[in-house]
Backbone bond lengths (Angstrom), bond angles and torsions (degrees), N, CA, C in turn:
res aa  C-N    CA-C-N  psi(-1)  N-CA   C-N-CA  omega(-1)  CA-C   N-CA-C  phi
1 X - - - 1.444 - - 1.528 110.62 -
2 X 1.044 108.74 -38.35 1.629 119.42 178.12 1.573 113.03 -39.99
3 X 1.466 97.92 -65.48 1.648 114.58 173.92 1.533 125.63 -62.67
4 X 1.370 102.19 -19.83 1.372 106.27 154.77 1.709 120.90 -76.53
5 X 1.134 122.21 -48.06 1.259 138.91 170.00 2.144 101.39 -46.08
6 X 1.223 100.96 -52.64 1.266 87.75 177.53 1.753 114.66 -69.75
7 X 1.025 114.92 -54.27 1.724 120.98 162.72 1.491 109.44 -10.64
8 X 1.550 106.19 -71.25 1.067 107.31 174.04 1.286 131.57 -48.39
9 X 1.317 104.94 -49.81 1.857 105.72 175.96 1.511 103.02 -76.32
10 X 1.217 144.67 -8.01 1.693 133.80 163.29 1.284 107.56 -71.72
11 X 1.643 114.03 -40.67 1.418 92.94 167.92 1.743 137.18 -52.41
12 X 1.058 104.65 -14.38 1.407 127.12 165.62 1.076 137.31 -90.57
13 X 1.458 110.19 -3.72 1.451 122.31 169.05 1.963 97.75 89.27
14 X 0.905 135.37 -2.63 1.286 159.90 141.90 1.469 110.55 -25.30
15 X 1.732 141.23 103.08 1.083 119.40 125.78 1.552 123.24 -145.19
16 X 1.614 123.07 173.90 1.624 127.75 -144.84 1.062 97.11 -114.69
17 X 1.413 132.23 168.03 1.599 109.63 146.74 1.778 99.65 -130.14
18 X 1.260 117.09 21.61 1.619 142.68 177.15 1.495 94.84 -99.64
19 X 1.038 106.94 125.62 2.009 106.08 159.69 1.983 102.37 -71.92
20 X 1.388 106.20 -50.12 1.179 71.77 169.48 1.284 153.36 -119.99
21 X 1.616 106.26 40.42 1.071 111.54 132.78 1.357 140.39 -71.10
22 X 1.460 119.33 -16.45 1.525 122.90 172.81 1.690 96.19 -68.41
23 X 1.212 125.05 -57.84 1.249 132.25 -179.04 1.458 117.36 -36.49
24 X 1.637 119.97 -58.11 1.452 118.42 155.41 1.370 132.28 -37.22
25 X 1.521 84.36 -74.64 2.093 98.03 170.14 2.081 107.13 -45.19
26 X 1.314 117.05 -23.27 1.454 101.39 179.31 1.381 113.45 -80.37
27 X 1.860 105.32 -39.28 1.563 93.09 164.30 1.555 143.71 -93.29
28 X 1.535 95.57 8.84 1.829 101.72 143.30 1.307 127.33 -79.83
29 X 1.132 138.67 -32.90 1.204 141.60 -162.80 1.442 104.91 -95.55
30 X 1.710 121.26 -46.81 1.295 99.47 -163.45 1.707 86.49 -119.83
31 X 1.214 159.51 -52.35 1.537 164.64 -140.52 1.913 101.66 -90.22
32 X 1.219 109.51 -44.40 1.565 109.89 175.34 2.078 103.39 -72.69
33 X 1.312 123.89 -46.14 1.028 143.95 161.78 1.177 124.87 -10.62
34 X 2.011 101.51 -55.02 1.218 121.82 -166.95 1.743 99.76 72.87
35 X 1.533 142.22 27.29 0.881 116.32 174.03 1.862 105.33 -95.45
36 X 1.003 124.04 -16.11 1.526 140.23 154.68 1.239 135.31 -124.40
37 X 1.044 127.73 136.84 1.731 135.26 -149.22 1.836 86.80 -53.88
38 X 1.586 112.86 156.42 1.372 122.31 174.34 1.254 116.98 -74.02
39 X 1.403 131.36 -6.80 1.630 167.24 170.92 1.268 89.96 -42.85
40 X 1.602 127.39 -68.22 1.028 139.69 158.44 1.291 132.40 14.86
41 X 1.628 94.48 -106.50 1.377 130.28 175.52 1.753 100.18 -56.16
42 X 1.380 139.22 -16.92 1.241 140.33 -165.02 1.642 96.25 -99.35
43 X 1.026 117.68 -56.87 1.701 134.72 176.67 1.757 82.82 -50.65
44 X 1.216 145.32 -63.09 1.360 131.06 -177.16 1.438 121.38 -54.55
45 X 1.371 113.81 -45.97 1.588 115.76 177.24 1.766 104.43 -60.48
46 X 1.572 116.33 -54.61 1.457 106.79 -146.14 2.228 80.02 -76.48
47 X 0.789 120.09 -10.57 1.950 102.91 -172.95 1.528 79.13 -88.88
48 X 1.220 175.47 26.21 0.752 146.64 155.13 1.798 105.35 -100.36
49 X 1.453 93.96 -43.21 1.548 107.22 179.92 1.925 106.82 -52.36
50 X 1.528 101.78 -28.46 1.426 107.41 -172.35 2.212 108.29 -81.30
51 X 1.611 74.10 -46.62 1.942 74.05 161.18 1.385 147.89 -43.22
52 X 1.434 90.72 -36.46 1.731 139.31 173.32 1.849 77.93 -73.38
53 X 0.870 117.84 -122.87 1.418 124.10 -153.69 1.277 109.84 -35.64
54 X 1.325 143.64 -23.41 1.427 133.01 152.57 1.048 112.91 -74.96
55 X 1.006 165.14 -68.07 1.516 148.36 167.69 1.255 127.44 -21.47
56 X 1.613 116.01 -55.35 1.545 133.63 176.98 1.409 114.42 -89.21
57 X 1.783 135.17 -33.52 0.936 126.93 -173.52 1.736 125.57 -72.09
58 X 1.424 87.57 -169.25 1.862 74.47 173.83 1.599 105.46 -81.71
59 X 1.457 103.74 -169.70 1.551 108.87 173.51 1.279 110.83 -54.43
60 X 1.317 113.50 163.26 1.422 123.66 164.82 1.901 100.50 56.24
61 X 0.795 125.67 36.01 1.493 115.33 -156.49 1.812 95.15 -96.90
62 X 1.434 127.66 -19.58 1.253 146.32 163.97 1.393 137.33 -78.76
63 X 0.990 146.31 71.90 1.775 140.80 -105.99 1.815 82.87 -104.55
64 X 0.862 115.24 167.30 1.504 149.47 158.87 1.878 97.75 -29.38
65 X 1.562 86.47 -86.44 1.204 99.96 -161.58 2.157 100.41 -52.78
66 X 0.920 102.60 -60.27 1.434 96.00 -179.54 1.663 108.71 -39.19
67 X 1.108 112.40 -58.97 1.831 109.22 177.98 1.261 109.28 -33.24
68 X 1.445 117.61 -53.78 1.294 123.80 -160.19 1.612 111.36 -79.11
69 X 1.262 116.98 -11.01 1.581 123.98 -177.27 1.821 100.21 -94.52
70 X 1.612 119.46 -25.47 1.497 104.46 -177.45 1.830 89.20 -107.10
71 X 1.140 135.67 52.73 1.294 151.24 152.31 1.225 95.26 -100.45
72 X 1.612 113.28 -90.44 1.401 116.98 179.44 1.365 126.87 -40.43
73 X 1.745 110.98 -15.77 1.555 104.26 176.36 1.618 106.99 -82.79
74 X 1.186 97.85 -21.76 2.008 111.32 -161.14 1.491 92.52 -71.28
75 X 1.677 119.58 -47.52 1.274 105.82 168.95 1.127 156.13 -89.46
76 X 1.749 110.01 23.03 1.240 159.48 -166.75 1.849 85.21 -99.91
77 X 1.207 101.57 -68.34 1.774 98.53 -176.64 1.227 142.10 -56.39
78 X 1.447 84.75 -34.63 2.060 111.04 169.50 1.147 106.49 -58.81
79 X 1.639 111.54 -51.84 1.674 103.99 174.77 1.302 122.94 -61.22
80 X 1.718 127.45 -38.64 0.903 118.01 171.18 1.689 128.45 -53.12
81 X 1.101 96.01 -39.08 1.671 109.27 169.71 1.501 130.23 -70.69
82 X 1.008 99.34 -6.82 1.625 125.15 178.46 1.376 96.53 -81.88
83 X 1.647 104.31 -70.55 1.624 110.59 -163.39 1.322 111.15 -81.54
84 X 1.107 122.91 25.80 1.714 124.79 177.41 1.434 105.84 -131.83
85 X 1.705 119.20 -17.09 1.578 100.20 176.69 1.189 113.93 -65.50
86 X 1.797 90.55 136.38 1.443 103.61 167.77 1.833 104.70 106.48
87 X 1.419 110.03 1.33 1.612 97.44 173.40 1.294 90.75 -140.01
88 X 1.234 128.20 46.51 1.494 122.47 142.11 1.767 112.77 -120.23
């Protein structure tokens, strides 16, 4: 989702070298905007918050089911990014 998030802001001439600043700049530009649901920009904060806790937490600190919900979000985004190239 990240790399989509940046996509998006290159289309704009936009880029970070902070995740979260890409993360901000995605929900100014496109989630405050209204040019993509705020769902969005939220699906970006909590995978990062989850990155954060897999990286830093203890083992197993990332359950199954959570993996499997920022899968389904990642491909929630692809589509969005699919069906919007080319009108930003």
């Amino acid at each position: 989702m990240f790399y989509i998030a940046e996509a998006f802001l290159e289309g704009k001439g936009l880029s970070f070298s902070k995740h979260s600043a890409v993360i901000a700049a995605f929900g100014r530009e496109f989630a405050k905007t209204q040019q993509v649901l705020t769902d969005f920009h939220r699906f970006l904060i909590e995978a990062q918050e989850l990155r954060t806790t897999g990286d830093y937490g203890q083992l197993n600190a990332v359950t199954t089911d959570q993996a499997t919900e920022q899968i389904d979000r990642a491909e929630q985004f692809l589509s969005l990014a699919i069906q919007m190239m080319g009108t930003i």
